[in-house]
N, C-alpha and C positions, 0 to 999 in steps of 0.2 A: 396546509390544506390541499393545495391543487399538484399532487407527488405524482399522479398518473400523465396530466398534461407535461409536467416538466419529462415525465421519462420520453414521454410520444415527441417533445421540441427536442433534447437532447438523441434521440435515435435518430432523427431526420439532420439533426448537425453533425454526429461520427457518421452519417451516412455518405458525406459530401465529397467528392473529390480532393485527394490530399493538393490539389493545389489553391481550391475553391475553401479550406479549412482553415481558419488562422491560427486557430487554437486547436490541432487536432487533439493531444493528452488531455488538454483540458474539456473539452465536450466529454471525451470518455469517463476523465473522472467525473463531473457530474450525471452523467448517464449512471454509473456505480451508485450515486450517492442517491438518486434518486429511486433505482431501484430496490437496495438496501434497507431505504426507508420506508418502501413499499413492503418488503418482506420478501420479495419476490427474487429468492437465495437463486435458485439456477441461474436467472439472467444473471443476475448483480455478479456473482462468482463467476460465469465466463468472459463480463464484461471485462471485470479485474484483473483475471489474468491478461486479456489483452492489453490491457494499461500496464500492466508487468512488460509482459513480451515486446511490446512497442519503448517502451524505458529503457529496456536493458539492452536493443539492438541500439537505440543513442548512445548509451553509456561504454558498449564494445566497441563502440566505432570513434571513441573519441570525445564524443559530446558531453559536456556534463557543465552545460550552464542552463537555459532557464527557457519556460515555455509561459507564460500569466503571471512571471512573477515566482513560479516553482521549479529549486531545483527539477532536473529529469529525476533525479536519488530518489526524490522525495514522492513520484509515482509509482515507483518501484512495492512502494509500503501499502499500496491501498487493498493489494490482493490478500497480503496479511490482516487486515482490521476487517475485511469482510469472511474471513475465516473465522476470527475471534467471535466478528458479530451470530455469526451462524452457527455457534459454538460445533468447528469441525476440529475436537481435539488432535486428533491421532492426523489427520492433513497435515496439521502446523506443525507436530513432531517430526515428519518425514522431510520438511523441505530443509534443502542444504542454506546453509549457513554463506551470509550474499559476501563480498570480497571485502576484507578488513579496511580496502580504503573508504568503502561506504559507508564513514562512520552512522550518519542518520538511518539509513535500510539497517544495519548492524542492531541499532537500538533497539529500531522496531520488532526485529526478528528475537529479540532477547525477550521484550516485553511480551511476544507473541507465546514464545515456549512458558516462558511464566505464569502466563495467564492458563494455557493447554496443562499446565502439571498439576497448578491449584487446582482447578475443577476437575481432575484425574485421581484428587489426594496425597498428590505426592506434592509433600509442602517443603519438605527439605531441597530436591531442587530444584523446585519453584525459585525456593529464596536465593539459592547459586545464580539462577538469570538474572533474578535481580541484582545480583551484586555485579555480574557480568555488564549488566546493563550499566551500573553506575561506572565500572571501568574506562567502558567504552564513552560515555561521557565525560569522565576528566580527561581522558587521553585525547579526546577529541577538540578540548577546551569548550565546544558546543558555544561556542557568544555567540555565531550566525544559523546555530540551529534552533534555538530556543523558542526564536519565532514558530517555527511550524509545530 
C-alpha cells in the first residue's frame, strides 16, 4: 500500500553519508524495489544501475562477502530484473556477459536474455539461455545460492 512513502524513506536513507549509512546497497536496493513497484521505470532503472555500479566497484576491489545478509554478487542482478520488469528487450541483449566466476549474476544474466528472446520470438535461443542457465547452475553446485 504505502510504495510512495517507502520510495520518500528509502531516498532520504541512500541519501546519508556513506559513513552515517550502515546498509548503504541495501537502502538502494529497496529504493529499486519500491520504485519498480511503483512503475516508476526512470527512477527505478537509474537507481539500479547504481546498485550495479556500487557492486561491482566491491567486487573489483576484492570484496565479495556480504552487506544485510547479501552477497555484493547478488546486487549486481537487480539492474537486470528491472530491465526484465520494464520489459527493455534489446537493453538486456546488449549488456556483456558479467565474469564466469559470478556464477549467481551469470544465472541471472542467462535468465535475463531468455526472457528478452521469448518476448522477441525467438524461442530457439531463448531455450539455449535456458540450458546455459542450467549449466551454470550445476557447475556452480548452487546449495548457497538457492536461497536467493
Amino acid at each position: 500500500g504505502r510504495l510512495h512513502d517507502a520510495s520518500a524513506a528509502n531516498t532520504a536513507a541512500v541519501a546519508l553519508p556513506a559513513e552515517d549509512a550502515v546498509y548503504g546497497l541495501h537502502n538502494l536496493d529497496f529504493l529499486v524495489y519500491t520504485l519498480r513497484m511503483e512503475g516508476r521505470a526512470r527512477e527505478a532503472l537509474a537507481a539500479g544501475q547504481r546498485v550495479r555500479a556500487e557492486a561491482r566497484a566491491l567486487l573489483d576491489t576484492g570484496h565479495d562477502c556480504c552487506e544485510a545478509g547479501s552477497p555484493f554478487e547478488r546486487f549486481g542482478t537487480v539492474y537486470l530484473y528491472d530491465l526484465v520488469t520494464f520489459q527493455l528487450w534489446d537493453q538486456i541483449l546488449q549488456l556483456a556477459a558479467p565474469p564466469a566466476r559470478e556464477y549467481y549474476h551469470t544465472m541471472w544474466w542467462h535468465w535475463a536474455r531468455g526472457m528478452a528472446l521469448c518476448h522477441l520470438g525467438q524461442l530457439d535461443p531463448a531455450a539455449a539461455e535456458g540450458k546455459l542457465l542450467q549449466a551454470v547452475r550445476q557447475d556452480a553446485g548452487c546449495s548457497g545460492l538457492q536461497q536467493y
